[in-house]
C-alpha positions as CSV (number, residue, x, y, z in Angstrom):
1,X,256.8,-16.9,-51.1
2,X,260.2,-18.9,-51.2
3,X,262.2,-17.3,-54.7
4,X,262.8,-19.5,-56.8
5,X,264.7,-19.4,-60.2
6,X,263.6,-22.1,-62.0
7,X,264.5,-22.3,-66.0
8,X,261.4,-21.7,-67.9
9,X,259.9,-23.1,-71.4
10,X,256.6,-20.2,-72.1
11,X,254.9,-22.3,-75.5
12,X,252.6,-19.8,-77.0
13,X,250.7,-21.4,-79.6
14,X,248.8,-19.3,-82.3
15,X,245.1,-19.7,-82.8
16,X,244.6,-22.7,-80.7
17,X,241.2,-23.1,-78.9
18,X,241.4,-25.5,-75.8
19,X,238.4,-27.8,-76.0
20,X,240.3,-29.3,-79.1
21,X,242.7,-30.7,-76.8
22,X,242.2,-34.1,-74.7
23,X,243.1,-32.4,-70.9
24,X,239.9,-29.9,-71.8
25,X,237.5,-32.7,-73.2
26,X,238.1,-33.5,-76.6
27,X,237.4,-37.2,-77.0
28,X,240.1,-37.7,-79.7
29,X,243.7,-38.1,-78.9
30,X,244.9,-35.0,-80.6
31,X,247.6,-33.6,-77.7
32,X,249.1,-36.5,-76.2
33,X,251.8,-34.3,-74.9
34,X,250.5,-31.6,-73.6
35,X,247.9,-34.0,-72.2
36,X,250.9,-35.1,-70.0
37,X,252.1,-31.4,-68.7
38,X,248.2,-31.2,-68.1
39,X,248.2,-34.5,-65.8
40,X,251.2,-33.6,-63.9
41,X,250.2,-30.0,-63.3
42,X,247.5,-27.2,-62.9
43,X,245.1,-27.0,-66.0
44,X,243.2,-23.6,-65.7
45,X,239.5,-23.5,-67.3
46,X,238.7,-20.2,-67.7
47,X,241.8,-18.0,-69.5
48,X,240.6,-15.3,-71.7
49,X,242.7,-13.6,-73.8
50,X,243.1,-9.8,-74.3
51,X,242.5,-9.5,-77.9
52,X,240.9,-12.3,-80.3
53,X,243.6,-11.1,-82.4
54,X,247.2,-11.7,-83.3
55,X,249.6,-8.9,-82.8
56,X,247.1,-7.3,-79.8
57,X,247.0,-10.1,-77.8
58,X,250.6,-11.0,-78.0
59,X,251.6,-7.4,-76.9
60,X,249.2,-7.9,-73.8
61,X,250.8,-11.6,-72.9
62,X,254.6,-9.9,-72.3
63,X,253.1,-6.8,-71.4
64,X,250.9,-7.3,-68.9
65,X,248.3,-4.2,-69.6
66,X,245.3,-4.6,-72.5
67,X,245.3,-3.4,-76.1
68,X,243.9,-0.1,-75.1
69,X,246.5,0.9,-73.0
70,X,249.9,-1.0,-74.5
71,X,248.9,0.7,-78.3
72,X,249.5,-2.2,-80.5
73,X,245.7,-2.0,-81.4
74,X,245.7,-3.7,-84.9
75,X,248.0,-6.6,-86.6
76,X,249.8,-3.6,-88.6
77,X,250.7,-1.1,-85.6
78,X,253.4,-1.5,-82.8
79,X,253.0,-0.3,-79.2
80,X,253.6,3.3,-77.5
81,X,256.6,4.7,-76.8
82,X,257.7,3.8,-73.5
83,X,255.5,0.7,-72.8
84,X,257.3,-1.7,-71.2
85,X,258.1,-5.4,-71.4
86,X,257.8,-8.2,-68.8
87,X,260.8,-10.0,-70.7
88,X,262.4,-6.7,-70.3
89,X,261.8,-6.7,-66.5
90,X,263.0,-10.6,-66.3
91,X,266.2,-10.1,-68.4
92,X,267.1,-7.5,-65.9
93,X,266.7,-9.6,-62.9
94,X,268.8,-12.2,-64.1
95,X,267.3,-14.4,-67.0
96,X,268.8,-15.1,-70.1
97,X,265.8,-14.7,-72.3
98,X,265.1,-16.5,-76.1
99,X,262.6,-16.2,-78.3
100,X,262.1,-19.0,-81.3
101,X,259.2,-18.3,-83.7
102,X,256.0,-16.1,-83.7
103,X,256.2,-12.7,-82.1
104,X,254.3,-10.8,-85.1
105,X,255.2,-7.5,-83.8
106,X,255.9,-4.0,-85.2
107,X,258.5,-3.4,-86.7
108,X,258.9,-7.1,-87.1
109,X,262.4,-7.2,-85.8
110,X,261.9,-5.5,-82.7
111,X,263.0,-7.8,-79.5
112,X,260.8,-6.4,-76.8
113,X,262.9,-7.3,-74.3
114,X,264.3,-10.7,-75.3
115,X,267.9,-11.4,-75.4
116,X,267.8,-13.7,-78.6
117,X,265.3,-13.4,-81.1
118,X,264.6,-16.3,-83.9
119,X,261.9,-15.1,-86.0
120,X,259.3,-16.6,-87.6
121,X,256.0,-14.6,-88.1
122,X,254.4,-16.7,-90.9
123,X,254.4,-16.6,-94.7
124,X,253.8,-13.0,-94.9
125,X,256.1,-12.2,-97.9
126,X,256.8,-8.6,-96.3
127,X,257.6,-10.6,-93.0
128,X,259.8,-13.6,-94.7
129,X,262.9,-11.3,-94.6
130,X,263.2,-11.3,-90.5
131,X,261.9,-15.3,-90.9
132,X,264.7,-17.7,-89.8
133,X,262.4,-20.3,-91.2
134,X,262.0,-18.4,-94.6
135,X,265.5,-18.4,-95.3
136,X,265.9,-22.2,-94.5
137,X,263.4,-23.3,-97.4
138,X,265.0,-21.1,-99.7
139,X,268.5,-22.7,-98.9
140,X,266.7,-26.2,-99.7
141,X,265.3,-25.4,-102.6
142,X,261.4,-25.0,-101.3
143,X,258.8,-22.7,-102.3
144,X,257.1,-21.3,-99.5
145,X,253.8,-20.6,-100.8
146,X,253.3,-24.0,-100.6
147,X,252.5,-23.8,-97.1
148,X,249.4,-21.8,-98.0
149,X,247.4,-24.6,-100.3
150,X,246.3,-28.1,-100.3
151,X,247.7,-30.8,-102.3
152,X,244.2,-31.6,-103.0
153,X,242.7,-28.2,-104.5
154,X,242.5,-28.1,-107.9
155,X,240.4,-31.5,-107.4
156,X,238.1,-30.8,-105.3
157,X,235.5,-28.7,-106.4
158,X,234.5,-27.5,-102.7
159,X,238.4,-26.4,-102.3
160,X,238.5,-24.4,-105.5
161,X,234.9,-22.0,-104.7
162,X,236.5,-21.3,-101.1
163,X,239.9,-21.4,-102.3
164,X,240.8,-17.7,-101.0
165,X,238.4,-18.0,-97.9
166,X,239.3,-22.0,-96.5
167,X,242.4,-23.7,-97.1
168,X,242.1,-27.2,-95.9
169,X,243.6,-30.7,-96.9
170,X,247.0,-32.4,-97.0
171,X,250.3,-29.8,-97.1
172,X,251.8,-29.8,-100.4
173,X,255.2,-29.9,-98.4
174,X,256.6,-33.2,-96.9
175,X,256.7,-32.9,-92.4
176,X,260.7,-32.1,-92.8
177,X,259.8,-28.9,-94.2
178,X,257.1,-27.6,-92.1
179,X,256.7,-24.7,-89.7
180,X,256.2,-27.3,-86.5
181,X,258.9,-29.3,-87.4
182,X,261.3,-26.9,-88.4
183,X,261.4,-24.6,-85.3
184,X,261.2,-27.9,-83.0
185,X,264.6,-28.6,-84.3
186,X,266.2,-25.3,-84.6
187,X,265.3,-24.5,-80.8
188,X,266.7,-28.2,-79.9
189,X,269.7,-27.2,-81.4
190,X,270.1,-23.7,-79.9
191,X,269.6,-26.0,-76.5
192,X,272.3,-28.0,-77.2
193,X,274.5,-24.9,-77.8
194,X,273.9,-22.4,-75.9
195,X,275.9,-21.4,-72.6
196,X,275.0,-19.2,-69.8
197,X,275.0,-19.4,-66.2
198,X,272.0,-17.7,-66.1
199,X,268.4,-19.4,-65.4
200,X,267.0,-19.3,-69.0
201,X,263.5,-18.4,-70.1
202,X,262.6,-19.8,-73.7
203,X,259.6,-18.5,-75.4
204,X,258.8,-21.0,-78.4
205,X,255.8,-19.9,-80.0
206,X,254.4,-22.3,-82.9
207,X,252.0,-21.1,-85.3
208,X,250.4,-24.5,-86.0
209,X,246.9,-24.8,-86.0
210,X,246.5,-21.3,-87.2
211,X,245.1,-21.4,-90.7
212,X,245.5,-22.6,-93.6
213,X,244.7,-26.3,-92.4
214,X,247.3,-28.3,-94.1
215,X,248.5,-30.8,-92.2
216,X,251.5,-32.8,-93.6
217,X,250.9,-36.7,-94.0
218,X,250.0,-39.0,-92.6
219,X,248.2,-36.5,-90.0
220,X,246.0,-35.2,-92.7
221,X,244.0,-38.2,-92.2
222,X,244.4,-38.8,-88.4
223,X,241.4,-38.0,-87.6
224,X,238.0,-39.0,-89.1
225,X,235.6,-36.3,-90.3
226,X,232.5,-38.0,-89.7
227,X,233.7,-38.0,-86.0
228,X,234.5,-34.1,-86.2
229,X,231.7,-32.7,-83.4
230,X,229.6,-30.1,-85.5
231,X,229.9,-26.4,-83.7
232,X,226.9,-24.8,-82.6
233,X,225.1,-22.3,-85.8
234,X,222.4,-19.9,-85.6
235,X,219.3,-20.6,-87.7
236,X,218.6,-17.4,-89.8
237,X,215.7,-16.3,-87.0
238,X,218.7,-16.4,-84.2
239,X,220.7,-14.3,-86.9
240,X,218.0,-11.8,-87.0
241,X,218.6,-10.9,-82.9
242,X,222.4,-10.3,-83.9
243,X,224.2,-7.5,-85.7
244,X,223.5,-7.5,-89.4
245,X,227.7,-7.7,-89.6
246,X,227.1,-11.5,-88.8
247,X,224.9,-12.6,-91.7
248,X,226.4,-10.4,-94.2
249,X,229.7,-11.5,-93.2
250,X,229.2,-15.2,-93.4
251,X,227.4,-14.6,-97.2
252,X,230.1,-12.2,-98.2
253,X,233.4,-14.1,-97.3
254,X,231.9,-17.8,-97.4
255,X,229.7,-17.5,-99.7
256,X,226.2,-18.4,-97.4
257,X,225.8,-21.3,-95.3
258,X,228.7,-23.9,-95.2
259,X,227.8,-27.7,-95.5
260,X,228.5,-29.7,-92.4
261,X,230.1,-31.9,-94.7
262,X,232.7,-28.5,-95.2
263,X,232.9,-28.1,-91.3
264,X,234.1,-31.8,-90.2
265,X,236.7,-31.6,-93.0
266,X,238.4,-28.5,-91.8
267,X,237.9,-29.8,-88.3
268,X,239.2,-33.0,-89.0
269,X,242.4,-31.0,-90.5
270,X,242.8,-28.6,-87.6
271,X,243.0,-31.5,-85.4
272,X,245.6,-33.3,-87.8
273,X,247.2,-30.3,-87.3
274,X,247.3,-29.7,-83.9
275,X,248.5,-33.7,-83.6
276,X,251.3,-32.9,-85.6
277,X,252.5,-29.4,-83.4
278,X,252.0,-31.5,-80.0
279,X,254.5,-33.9,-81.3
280,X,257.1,-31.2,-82.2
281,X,256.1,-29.2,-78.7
282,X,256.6,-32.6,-76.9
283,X,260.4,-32.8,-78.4
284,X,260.9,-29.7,-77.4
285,X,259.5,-30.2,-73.8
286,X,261.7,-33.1,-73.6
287,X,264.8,-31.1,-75.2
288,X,264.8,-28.2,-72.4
289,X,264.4,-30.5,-69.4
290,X,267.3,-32.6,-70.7
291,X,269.4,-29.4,-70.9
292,X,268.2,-27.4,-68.4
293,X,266.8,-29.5,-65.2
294,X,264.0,-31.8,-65.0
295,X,262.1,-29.5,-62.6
296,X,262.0,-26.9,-65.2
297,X,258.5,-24.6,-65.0
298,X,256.5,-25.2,-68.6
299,X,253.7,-23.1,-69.4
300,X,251.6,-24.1,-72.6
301,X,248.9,-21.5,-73.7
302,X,247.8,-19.5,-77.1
303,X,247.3,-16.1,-78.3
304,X,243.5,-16.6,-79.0
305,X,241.0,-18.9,-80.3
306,X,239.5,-20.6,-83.6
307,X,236.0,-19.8,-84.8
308,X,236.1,-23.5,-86.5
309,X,232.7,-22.7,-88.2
310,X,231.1,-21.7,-84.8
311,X,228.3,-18.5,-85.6
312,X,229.5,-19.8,-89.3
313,X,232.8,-18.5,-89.2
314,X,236.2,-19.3,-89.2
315,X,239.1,-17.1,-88.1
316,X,238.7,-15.3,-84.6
317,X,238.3,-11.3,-84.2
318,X,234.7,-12.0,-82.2
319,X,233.9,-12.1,-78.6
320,X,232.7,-15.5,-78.6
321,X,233.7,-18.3,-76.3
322,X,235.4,-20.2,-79.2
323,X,237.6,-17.3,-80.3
324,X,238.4,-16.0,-77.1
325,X,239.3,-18.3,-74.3
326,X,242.7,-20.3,-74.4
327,X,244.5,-23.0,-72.5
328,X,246.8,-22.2,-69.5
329,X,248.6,-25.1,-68.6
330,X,251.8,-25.0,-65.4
331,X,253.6,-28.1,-65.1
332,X,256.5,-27.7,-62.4
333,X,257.6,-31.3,-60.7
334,X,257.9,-30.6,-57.2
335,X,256.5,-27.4,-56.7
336,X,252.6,-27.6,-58.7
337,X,250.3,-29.8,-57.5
338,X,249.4,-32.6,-60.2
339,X,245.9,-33.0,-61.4
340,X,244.9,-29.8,-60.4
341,X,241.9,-28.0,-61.8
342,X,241.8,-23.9,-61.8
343,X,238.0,-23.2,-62.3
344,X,238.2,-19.4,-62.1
345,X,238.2,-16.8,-64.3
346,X,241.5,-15.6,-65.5
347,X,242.9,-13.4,-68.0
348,X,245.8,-13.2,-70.4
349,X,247.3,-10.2,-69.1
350,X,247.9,-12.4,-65.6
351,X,250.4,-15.2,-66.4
352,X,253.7,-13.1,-67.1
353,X,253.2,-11.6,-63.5
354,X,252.1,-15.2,-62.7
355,X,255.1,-16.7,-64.3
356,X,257.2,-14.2,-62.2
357,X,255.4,-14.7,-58.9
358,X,256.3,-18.4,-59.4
359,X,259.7,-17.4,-60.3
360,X,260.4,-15.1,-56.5
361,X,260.6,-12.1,-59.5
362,X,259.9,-8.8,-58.4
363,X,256.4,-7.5,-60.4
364,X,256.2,-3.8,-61.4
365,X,253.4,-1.8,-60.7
366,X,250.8,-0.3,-62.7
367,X,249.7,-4.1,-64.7
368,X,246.4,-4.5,-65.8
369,X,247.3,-8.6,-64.8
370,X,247.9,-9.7,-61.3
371,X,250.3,-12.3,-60.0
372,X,247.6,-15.5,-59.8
373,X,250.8,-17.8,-58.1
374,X,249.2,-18.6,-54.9
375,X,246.8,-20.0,-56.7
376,X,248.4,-22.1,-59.2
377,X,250.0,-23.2,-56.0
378,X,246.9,-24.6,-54.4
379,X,248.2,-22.1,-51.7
380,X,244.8,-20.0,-51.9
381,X,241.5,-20.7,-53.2
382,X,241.3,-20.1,-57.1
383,X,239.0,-17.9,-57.3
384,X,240.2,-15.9,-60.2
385,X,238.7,-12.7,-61.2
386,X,235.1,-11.6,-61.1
387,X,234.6,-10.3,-64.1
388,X,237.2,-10.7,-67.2
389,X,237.4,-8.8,-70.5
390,X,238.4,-8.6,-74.0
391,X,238.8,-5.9,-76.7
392,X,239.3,-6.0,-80.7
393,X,239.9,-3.1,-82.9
394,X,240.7,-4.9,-86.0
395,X,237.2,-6.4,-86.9
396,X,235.0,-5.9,-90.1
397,X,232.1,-6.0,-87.6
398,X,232.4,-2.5,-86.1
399,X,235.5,-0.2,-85.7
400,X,235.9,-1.6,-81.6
401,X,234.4,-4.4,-80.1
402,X,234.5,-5.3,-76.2
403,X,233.6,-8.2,-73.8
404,X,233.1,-8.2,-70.4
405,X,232.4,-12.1,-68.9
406,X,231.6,-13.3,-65.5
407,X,230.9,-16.5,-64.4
408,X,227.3,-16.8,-66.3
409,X,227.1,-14.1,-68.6
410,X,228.5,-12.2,-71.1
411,X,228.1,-8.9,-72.6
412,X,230.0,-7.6,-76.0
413,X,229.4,-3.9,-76.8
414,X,229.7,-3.1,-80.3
415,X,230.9,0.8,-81.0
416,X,229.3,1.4,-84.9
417,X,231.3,2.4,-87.5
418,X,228.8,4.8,-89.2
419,X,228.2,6.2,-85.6
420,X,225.2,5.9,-83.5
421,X,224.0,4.2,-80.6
422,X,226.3,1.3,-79.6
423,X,225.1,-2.5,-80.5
424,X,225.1,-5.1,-77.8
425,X,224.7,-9.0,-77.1
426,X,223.8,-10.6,-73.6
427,X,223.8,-14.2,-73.2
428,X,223.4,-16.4,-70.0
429,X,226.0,-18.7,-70.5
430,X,224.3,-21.1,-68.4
431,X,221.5,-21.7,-70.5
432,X,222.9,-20.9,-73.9
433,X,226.6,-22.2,-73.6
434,X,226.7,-21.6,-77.5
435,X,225.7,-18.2,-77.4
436,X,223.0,-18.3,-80.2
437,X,220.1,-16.1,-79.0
438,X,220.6,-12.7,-77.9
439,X,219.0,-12.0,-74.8
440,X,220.0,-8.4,-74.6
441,X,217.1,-6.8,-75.5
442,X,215.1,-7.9,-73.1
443,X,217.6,-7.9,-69.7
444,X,218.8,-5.0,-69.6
445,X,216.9,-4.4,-66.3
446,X,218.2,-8.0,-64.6
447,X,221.3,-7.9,-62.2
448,X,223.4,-9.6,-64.6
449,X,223.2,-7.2,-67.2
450,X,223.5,-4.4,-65.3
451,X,226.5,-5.3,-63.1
452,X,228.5,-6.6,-66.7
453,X,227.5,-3.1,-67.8
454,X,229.0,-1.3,-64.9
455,X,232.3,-3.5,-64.8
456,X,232.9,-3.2,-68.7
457,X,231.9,0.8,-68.7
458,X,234.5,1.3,-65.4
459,X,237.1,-1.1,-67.2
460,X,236.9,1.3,-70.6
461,X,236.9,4.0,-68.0
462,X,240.1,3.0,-66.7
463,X,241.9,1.9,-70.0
464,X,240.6,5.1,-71.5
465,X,238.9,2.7,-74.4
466,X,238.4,2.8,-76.9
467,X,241.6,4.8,-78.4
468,X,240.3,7.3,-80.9
């Protein structure tokens, strides 16, 4: 392949799942902008993350390898010793590399590679020292923990019972003052400064829609509710094939079955929400091309999905479709095809060696992802992987939780945390897209299960998972 050094914008965006967005289906106009990187590029269907969870997950994107063997296994604990970075590896062949916003790592300062470093992890308190943002609002005069509840709560009955479970409704702060907005502008302005000779990679990673759903106005009412689609539920029979965890969990935290009145409101406010990031992404989009070269390589995806009252949850941490698979967009004018569709299965730990094949970057060994360029190119059939997988240690549902997906099935193994033989689901995708009825009991003898079995066991195998 020709090198290339183009500049590149990598948007990471927390907790987004793709079928909210227009250029994966959803009939509302709620990402314009990316809509547009998505029509002039390559759109990949099937990216699976490595972790439905924060801090794992990111880890594997600029590492390359899975949970299991990188370390960072919860939101609290930082990788191995030695482990390396993919920024690391593209700062040394010639990059100047930035990071603006999310990296919620440990420590939270650490750089893992990047040049510059402009953090903002959230409205942890014990993270708001590192938080660029943080110390902005208390400059103007704002109080952060506004951020974290609706304008609307101590009116609305609904709002005050799931008050410290659901936080949905209109942002008590004005859009000058939001996370979106606010690191939109900083990296614009950090554009506009900044002077190197080097080609730059920018990492700008927004944590809108992740929870609470607070839109600011007037996007708090952008999108009906009534027009909100309702996510698939399992009736309490289908709940009686599934681990206890599920039921107990959905009783525990939300208090028992959530109205579908609830579920189109937060729905309606995580699409509000997403409306109002796009916009802020789309200026920033804009901002780096003007600076840098209108053939610049963007890359939109996120660090995992939202349960948005799928299996009556909210949150992520499960191996369902819904919290797992992310967008992938490429958009490179004159080197990616427009209007191309990758159908394949691929998986988180692929697009930094992706992003480097692009690039003419030399890839280390050893990665559990591999460099998927030639097919982003349309220069060999994408095919993807067989078989991709997933891992979460952080979970209240069992102390380690793995997926391993193909094409038409999927099979999650549950290790127990009181010991004991290990808990499993099996759906055929095909037939139950929604994955309400466990089918595992009664297939373990079918080819499906047996060769999802095999790959997952050689996959732990080779990972050495899970970590004890």
């Amino acid at each position: 392949m020709k090198a290339e050094r183009p500049n590149i914008l990598l948007i990471n965006i927390d907790q987004l799942r793709p079928d909210f967005m227009g250029c994966y289906g959803f009939p509302a106009n709620t990402t314009p902008y990316m809509d547009r990187m998505a029509e002039g590029g390559v759109t990949c269907n099937g990216m699976y993350c490595a972790s439905p969870m924060c801090t794992p997950s990111r880890y594997s994107l600029l590492s390359g390898v899975f949970p299991s063997v990188h370390g960072a296994l919860t939101n609290s604990k930082g990788p191995r010793a030695g482990v390396e970075s993919l920024i690391g590896q593209i700062s040394r062949q010639g990059y100047h590399t930035v990071c603006f916003g999310k990296l919620h790592h440990e420590p939270p300062d650490a750089p893992f590679g990047f040049d510059e470093v402009y953090l903002h992890d959230g409205t942890f308190r014990n993270r708001r020292p590192y938080s660029v943002y943080s110390r902005w609002l208390v400059e103007q005069g704002v109080d952060e923990d506004d951020l974290a509840y609706p304008v609307e709560i101590d009116d609305d009955p609904e709002r005050r019972r799931l008050r410290d479970r659901v936080h949905w409704g209109r942002c008590r702060l004005d859009d000058d003052y939001t996370e979106s907005t606010f690191l939109a502008r900083f990296a614009v302005q950090h554009f506009e400064r900044l002077q190197t000779r080097q080609p730059v990679l920018c990492y700008a990673s927004f944590l809108a829609p992740h929870s609470p759903y607070c839109p600011p106005a007037p996007y708090d009412r952008a999108f009906a509710p009534a027009a909100m689609p309702l996510p698939p539920r399992e009736s309490e029979q289908e709940l009686d094939g599934k681990h206890s965890w599920l039921r107990r969990h959905r009783d525990e935290r939300y208090l028992g079955v959530l109205p579908e009145k609830t579920i189109r409101d937060v729905r309606a406010q995580y699409a509000g929400l997403l409306n109002h990031a796009d916009l802020r992404i789309g200026e920033v989009i804009a901002a780096f091309r003007a600076r840098f070269g209108a053939d610049s390589l963007i890359v939109i995806t996120a660090d995992h999905g939202d349960l948005l009252g799928e299996h009556h949850l909210f949150e992520k941490a499960l191996m369902y479709e819904a919290s797992v698979r992310v967008p992938c967009i490429f958009n490179w004018p004159g080197h990616l095809p427009a209007r191309r569709r990758h159908d394949g299965l691929l998986q988180q730990v692929d697009l930094l060696p992706t992003i480097m094949g692009l690039a003419g970057l030399t890839i280390p060994a050893g990665l559990d992802g591999r460099n998927r360029a030639e097919e982003i190119m349309g220069k060999s059939p994408a095919q993807g992987a067989a078989v991709v997988f997933s891992e979460n240690y952080e979970t209240p549902y069992g102390d380690y939780i793995a997926m391993a997906r193909s094409a038409t099935h999927k099979l999650i193994y549950y290790r127990q945390k009181s010991g004991g033989a290990p808990f499993y689901e099996f759906y055929d995708l095909q037939k139950d897209p929604g994955e309400l009825v466990n089918i595992a009991s009664g297939a373990a003898a079918t080819p499906a299960y047996r060769e999802l079995a095999a790959a997952l066991e050689q996959w732990m195998a080779n990972n050495r998972a899970p970590v004890t």
